[in-house]
N, C-alpha and C positions, 0 to 999 in steps of 0.2 A: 897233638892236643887231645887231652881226654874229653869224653863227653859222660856225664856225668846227672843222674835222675836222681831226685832224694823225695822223701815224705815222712812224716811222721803224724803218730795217730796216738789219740788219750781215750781213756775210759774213765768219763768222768772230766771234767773241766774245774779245778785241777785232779787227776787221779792217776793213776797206773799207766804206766809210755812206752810205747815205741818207737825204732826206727829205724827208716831201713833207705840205704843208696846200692843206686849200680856204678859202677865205676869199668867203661868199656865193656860191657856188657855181661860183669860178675857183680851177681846180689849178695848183697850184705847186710846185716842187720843189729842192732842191740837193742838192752831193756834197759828204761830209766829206772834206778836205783831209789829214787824218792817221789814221791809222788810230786807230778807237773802238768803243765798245760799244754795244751796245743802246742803254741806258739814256740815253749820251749823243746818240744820235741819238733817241731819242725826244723828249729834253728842247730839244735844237736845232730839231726841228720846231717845237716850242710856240713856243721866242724866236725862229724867224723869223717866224711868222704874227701874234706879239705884236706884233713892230715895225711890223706895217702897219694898225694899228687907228689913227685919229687919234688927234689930244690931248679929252680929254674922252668918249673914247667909249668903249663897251660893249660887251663880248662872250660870248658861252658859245664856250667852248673841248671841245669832244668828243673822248677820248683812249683808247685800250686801255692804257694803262702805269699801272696804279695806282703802281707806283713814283711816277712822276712827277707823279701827285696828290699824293702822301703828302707829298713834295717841298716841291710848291709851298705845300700850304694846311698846312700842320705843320711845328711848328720842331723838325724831326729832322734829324741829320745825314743831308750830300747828298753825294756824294765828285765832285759839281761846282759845290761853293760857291758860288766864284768866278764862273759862270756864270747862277748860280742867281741872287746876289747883282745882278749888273749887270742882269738881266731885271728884277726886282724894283725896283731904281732908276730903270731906264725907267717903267717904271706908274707910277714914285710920281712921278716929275719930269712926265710926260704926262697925269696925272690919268686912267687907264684903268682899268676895274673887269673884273675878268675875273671868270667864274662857271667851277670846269671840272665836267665829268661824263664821268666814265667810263664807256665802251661795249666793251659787246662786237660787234665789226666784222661777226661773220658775215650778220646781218639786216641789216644797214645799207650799202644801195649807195653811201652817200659814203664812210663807213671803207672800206669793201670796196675802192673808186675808189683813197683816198689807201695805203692798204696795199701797194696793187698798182705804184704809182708811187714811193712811197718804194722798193721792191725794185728799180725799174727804173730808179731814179737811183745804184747802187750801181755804180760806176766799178773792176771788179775788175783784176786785175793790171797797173796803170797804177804806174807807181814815184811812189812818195812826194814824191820832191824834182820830179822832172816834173811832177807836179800844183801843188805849191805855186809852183812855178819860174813856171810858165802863168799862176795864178792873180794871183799880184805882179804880172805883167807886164803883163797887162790890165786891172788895174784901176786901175794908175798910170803906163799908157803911158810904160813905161820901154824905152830900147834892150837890147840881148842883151850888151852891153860895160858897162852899170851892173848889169847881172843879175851877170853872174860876180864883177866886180869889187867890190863894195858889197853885195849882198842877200845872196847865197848865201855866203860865210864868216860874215856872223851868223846865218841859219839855222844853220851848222854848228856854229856857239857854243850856241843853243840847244839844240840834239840833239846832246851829246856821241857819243850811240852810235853817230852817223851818220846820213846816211838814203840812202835806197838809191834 
């Protein structure tokens, strides 16, 4: 069974995210791509550390966001469904049993650990479209002439309002 610490942390409600889980006592971390909230960096820490439990395995999940309890183990509205939803179909296509329990991080040097690390992955006044621009690019080893010309006008179709 893994045991498993997650948190996530915003600048700004919604602004600039992080996030960060331990998984068997290796920390980890990413930055949200678009500006978000609490809530959803809290919840992105859990579906990152969810996706690295094998198929068939088991874990206890440790979280400070009762939100994100309520979330997961209660069919109350989530105002990140869709998120919620794909997490959910992971476990159920991987056969993964999650347990979570909520902690309060103060006593706890791995909350306390992943607390401090989700703040410290929070990528503040980096422009929006630069981050996602970076992000595309490395992950699909794309040239800087497929970036402008093909990626970044449907970004901009996605975000009417722009992004800066």
């Amino acid at each position: 069974m893994h045991i498993i610490y997650t948190d996530g942390a915003c600048s700004g409600n919604p602004g600039p995210y992080g996030c960060a889980w331990m998984i068997d006592g290796v920390l980890k971390t990413t930055t949200g791509l678009i500006p978000g909230t609490n809530n959803l960096a809290e919840l992105e820490a859990i579906w990152q550390a969810t996706q690295e439990i094998e198929d068939h395995g088991e874990a206890v999940i440790y979280t400070d966001s009762s939100v994100c309890v309520s979330w997961l183990t209660k069919n109350i509205p989530c105002q990140y469904h869709r998120l919620r939803q794909e997490m959910w179909n992971y476990v159920q296509q991987h056969d993964i049993h999650i347990h979570f329990k909520r902690i309060a991080g103060k006593n706890c040097p791995q909350a306390v650990a992943v607390d401090k690390a989700a703040k410290a992955a929070i990528v503040k006044n980096v422009p929006v479209k630069r981050k996602l621009t970076e992000y595309i690019a490395e992950q699909n080893d794309i040239t800087d002439e497929e970036l402008e010309d093909d990626v970044l006008p449907f970004l901009m179709g996605m975000f009417p309002g722009g992004l800066k």
